[in-house]
C-alpha angles and dihedrals in degrees: 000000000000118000094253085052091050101047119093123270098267088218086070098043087105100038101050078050093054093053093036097061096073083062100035128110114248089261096049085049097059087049093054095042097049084051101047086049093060112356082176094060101040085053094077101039122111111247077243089051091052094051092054098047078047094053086231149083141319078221084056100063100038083053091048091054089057100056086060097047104260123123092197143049084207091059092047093047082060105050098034081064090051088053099051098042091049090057096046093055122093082011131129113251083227089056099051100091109077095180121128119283108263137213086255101043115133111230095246087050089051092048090049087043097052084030097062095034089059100043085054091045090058091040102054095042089054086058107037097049121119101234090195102061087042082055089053091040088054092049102059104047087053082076108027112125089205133011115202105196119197130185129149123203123356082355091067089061088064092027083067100045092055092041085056093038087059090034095065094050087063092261116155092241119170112184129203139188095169110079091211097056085037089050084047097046081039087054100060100044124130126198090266080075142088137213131203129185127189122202131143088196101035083205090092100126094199085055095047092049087056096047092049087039088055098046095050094065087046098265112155108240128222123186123206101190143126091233124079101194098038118130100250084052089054098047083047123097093204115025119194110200123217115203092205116171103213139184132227082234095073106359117191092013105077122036098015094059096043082053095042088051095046090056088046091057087046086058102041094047092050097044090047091044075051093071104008100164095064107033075054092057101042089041083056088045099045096041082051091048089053102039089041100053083036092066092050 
């Protein structure tokens, strides 16, 4: 394999640095932090220059490159250009600046800020999800006699969308935001049954519990998180990776839950094409049952 085959695809740079930072040293953490803030800008720093904004070493940052999958700072300059320039193109003057929304942001400021980080969020997660493991989720709940979804806080609120979504093909879908009633339901699985979990972080303890909860009677476990080595993504048998771009200003809530919904719609569509006859069918029963007792 040639050099150019073996380095990284550029479009996830920022994305592999996003999920990297929960695992990363101190050090590691200052250098992802300072590239995700202005990609641009980095990209024209020096790996001493970096060191220095970092207040650490030139060692740092090599060793930095390399927890991302890159043997050269040289290699990463280039694509983190590539990066930044391929999401500048096609976008609103007005959209370029990521950073966080500030006390003295204007509204239409704030509406291009969330506009742009949600349009990235969708983007990168679409290309950053494993169609493969979407392939294995959909198949098996093709065939589950019976789905149980949790998801506590902004989660529940996807964790609901998909519950109804599965609900209207005629699915068995039981859906939880209190961990009790979710470590019950969790308790008296088989393996007929399905298990899905959604969590940004995957370090949601309450979440965790349920997963390993839902393994141990035989229940087959999906993962719907931004972090491919969480714990709730370990414990998982299918993981299904979210690329959010979030802000310290409400961290978990933006990005995350626009990426979280799009993947739901990617399951539920395949899992309804799956077995299209009859999600037809049901989608027409159940739009009939609601306009019908509506009109009443």
């Amino acid at each position: 394999m040639s050099v150019a085959e073996a380095r990284p695809d550029s479009r996830l740079l920022l994305v592999r640095i996003r999920a990297a930072v929960p695992s990363l040293r101190p050090s590691e953490a200052r250098i992802a932090k300072l590239f995700l803030a202005d990609p641009a800008g980095v990209a024209g720093l020096s790996i001493a220059q970096v060191a220095e904004r970092c207040d650490t070493s030139t060692t740092s940052v090599v060793r930095f490159c390399k927890r991302i999958g890159y043997d050269s700072y040289r290699d990463l300059r280039i694509d983190l250009t590539r990066e930044a320039t391929r999401e500048s193109i096609g976008v609103d003057s007005r959209l370029v600046d990521t950073k966080d929304i500030d006390r003295g942001d204007r509204l239409d400021e704030v509406v291009a800020k969330i506009a742009l980080n949600e349009t990235l969020s969708i983007a990168d997660t679409a290309t950053n999800l494993d169609l493969d493991a979407l392939q294995r989720a959909i198949d098996v709940l093709v065939g589950a006699r019976r789905i149980d979804v949790f998801g506590v806080g902004a989660s529940s609120v996807v964790r609901l969308d998909l519950q109804q979504k599965l609900t209207r093909i005629g699915l068995t879908t039981l859906g939880w935001d209190d961990a009790h009633s979710a470590w019950t339901s969790a308790s008296v699985l088989d393996s007929e049954c399905v298990a899905i979990a959604i969590s940004h972080s995957g370090a949601t303890k309450d979440t965790l519990s349920y997963i390993e909860l839902a393994r141990k009677t035989g229940a087959r476990t999906i993962v719907i998180t931004n972090f491919a080595d969480s714990p709730v993504a370990v414990a998982a048998d299918i993981v299904l990776t979210t690329a959010a771009r979030e802000n310290a200003f409400r961290s978990g809530a933006l990005g995350s839950r626009i990426a979280q919904l799009m993947v739901v719609d990617c399951l539920f569509t395949g899992v309804a094409q799956a077995s299209y006859d009859r999600s037809t069918a049901a989608l027409n029963q159940t739009y009939s049952a609601i306009v019908e007792n509506a009109s009443r």
